[in-house]
N, C-alpha and C positions, 0 to 999 in steps of 0.2 A: 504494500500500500504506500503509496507516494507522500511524500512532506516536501516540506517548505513553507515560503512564505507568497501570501497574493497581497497586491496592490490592487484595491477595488476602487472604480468610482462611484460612488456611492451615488442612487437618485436621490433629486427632490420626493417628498412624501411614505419614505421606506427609514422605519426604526433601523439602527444599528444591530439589532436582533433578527430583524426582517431578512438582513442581506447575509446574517451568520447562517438563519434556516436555510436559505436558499443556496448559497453555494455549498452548504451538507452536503444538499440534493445531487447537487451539480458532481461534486468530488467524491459523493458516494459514501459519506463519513460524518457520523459525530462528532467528532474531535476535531472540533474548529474555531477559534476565539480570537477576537478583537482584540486591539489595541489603545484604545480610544474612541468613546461615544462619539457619535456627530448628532444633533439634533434632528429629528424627523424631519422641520423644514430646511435644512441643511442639506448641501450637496459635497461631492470632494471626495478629500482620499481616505480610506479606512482600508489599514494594516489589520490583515489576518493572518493566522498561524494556524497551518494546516497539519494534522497528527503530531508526527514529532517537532513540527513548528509551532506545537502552542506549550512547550517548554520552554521557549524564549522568549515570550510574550512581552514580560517584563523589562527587557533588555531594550526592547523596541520600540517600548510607549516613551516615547521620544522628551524632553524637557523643552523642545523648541518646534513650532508651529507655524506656518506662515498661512494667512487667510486674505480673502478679499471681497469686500463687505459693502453691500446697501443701504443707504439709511434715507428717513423720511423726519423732514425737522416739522414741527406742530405739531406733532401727536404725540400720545402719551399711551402706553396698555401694559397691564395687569401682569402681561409674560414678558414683555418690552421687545414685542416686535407684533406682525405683523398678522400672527394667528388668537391675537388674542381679543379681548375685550379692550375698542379702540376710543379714545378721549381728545376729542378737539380743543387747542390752546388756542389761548388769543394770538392770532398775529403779530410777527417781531416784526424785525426790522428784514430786509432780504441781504445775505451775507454775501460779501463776494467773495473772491478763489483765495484771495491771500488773507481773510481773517479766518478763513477755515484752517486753511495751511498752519497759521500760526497757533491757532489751538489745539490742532492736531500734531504739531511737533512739542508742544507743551507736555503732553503725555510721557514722551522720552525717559526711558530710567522705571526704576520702581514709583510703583503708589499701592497704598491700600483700598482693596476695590470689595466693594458690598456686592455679594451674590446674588443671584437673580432669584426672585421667592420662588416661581418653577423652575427647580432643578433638584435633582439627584443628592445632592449636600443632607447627610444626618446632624440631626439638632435633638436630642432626649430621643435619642433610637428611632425617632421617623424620618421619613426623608420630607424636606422641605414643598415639596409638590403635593404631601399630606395634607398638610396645613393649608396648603393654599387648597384646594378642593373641598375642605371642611370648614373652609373661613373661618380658620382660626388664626388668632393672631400670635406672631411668635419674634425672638427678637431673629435678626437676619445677620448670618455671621460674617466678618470681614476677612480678608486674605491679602498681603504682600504680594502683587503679582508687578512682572515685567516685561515692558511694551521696547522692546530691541531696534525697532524699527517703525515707522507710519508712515504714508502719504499719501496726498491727494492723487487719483487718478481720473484726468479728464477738468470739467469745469462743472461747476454747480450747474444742477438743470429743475426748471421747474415742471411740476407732472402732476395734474389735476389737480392743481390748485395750490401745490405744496413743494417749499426745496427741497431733492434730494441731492445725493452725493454719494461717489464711491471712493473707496480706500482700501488701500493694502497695508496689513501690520504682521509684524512680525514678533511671536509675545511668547511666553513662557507659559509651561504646564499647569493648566488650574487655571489661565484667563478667562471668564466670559466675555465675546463678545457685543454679547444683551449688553452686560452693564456696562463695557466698555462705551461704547452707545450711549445710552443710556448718561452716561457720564459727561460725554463730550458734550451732548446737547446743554446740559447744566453749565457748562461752562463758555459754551456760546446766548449761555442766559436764554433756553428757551427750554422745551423736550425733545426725543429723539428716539424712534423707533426702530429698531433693523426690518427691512425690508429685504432684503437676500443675501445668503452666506454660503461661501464656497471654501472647504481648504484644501487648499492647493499644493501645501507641502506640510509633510511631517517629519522629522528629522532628514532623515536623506532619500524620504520617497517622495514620490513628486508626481502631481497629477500629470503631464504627458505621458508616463510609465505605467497610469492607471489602467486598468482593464474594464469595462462596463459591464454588466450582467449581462445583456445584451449579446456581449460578444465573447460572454466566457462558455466554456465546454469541461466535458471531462478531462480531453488531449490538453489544452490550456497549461502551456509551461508555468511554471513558478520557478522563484529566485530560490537558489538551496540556503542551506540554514547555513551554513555556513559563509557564505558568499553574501548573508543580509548581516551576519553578526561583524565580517570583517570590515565593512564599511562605516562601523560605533568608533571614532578616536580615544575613546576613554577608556578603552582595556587593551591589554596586551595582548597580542599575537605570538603565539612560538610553532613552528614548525619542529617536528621532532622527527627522530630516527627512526627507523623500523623497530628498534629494539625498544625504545618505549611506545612506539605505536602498539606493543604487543604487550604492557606493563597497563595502559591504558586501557587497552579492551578488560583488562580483569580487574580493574578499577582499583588496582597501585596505587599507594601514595608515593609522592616525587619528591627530587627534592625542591624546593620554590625556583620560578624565574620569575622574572615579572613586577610591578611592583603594583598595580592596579589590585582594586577588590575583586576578583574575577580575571580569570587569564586562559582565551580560547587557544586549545590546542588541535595542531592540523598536521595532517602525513605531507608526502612529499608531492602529491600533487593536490594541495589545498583541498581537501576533504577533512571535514567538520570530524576529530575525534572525540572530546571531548570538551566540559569546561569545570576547572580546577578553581578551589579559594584557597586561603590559607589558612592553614592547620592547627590552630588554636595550641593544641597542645605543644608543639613546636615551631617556630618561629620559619624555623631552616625548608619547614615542607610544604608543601600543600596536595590537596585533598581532592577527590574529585565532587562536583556538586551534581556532573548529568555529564554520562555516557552515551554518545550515540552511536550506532548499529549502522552498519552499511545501508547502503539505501536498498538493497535489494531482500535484505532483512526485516525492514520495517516493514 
């Protein structure tokens, strides 16, 4: 049975759940799991781990994300976008390209950003989309997040009556950006709804690499797990010898290389053996955390 990992495009209107059933179907297997939610109205790329790819899952839910976003200024709703219950502001002022610009590079760096009330986020063991459907009220918890990159793309345009605007940012793990949104509008002193969201990159997968459901099959090559883990800069790589390629299948401890939390090890033509930590009880060693089986084993 085949592993690896798939880059999906994810539609508009399909849970991140929706697209994990569906290419089950496709690949003929249970054993399939995400990397990162995308919102139902959300489109983009969503990292899967197929069999022995959904033992790295973790490796691959990326710290950095790049999106590219639609927004609606005068409105205000309940989800802070575009599927929810929608609130007409009074009329500002009409913004031009460079005070957007400028309030949008104001974000730059860290800020503490207040989570969207529907979302996934536990608060006393329920999740916050709880509460919102029970109307109740709760407090909304904040988070340190950071915005790497923003900017305006294109020039303001008006559309039925109302500014919008797009933008590409570039943000860290755990950004909404609802509230991101949501945020910006307050500081152009009005509201601000998202109106459409695509992401287009996840660490180092990238929507022109994506695959559409559409256009996926069973034949549908994947990236090997190995060949998705080498592309992480944040752990070492060691290629080894035959002779610990053969200490490794019977899951040896070694003695340490590397100095990363996690150190992937590969044979002599880059094939995924194994990934090792270190050894607690001795410094000098480390240990294996997950063995992998030939591909024609698994």
């Amino acid at each position: 049975m085949k592993s690896g990992i798939l880059v999906i495009h994810k539609p508009k209107g399909m849970t991140s759940r929706n697209v994990v059933d569906r290419v089950g179907k496709i690949k003929q297997t249970t054993k399939v799991g995400h990397t990162g939610t995308l919102d139902p109205m959300a489109e983009g790329v969503l990292v899967l781990g197929i069999n022995q790819g959904t033992k790295v899952i973790d490796f691959l839910t990326s710290n950095e994300k790049e999106y590219v976003a639609e927004v609606i200024l005068g409105q205000k709703s309940d989800t802070l976008d575009v599927t929810g219950k929608i609130e007409e502001v009074p009329k500002g002022k009409k913004y031009t390209k460079e005070e957007i610009e400028i309030v949008l590079s104001s974000f730059c760096g860290t800020y503490l950003q207040e989570v969207p009330f529907y979302s996934a986020v536990h608060v006393d063991g329920k999740r916050l989309y709880e509460y919102a459907r029970e109307k109740k009220e709760v407090t909304l918890p904040k988070r340190m997040v950071e915005i790497k990159e923003i900017e305006l793309l294109g020039n303001p345009l008006i559309v039925d009556g109302h500014e919008t605007f797009r933008f590409r940012v570039v943000v860290s793990k755990g950004t909404y950006i609802r509230s991101l949104i949501r945020d910006i509008g307050h500081r152009l002193k009005t509201e601000a709804i998202m109106k459409n969201l695509c992401r287009t990159r996840q660490g180092v997968f990238r929507l022109e690499k994506a695959v559409s459901l559409e256009e996926l099959n069973e034949m549908t090559p994947m990236i090997s797990i190995g060949e998705a883990l080498e592309a992480l800069p944040e752990y070492d790589k060691i290629v080894v010898t035959d002779e610990i390629k053969e200490k490794i299948k019977d899951g040896a401890i070694l003695p340490r290389e590397g100095t990363s939390s996690y150190v992937f090890l590969y044979d002599q033509k880059r094939n995924l053996l194994g990934i090792y930590q270190p050894y607690v009880k001795n410094p000098t060693k480390m240990k294996p955390w997950k063995i992998f089986p030939k591909e024609e084993e698994l």
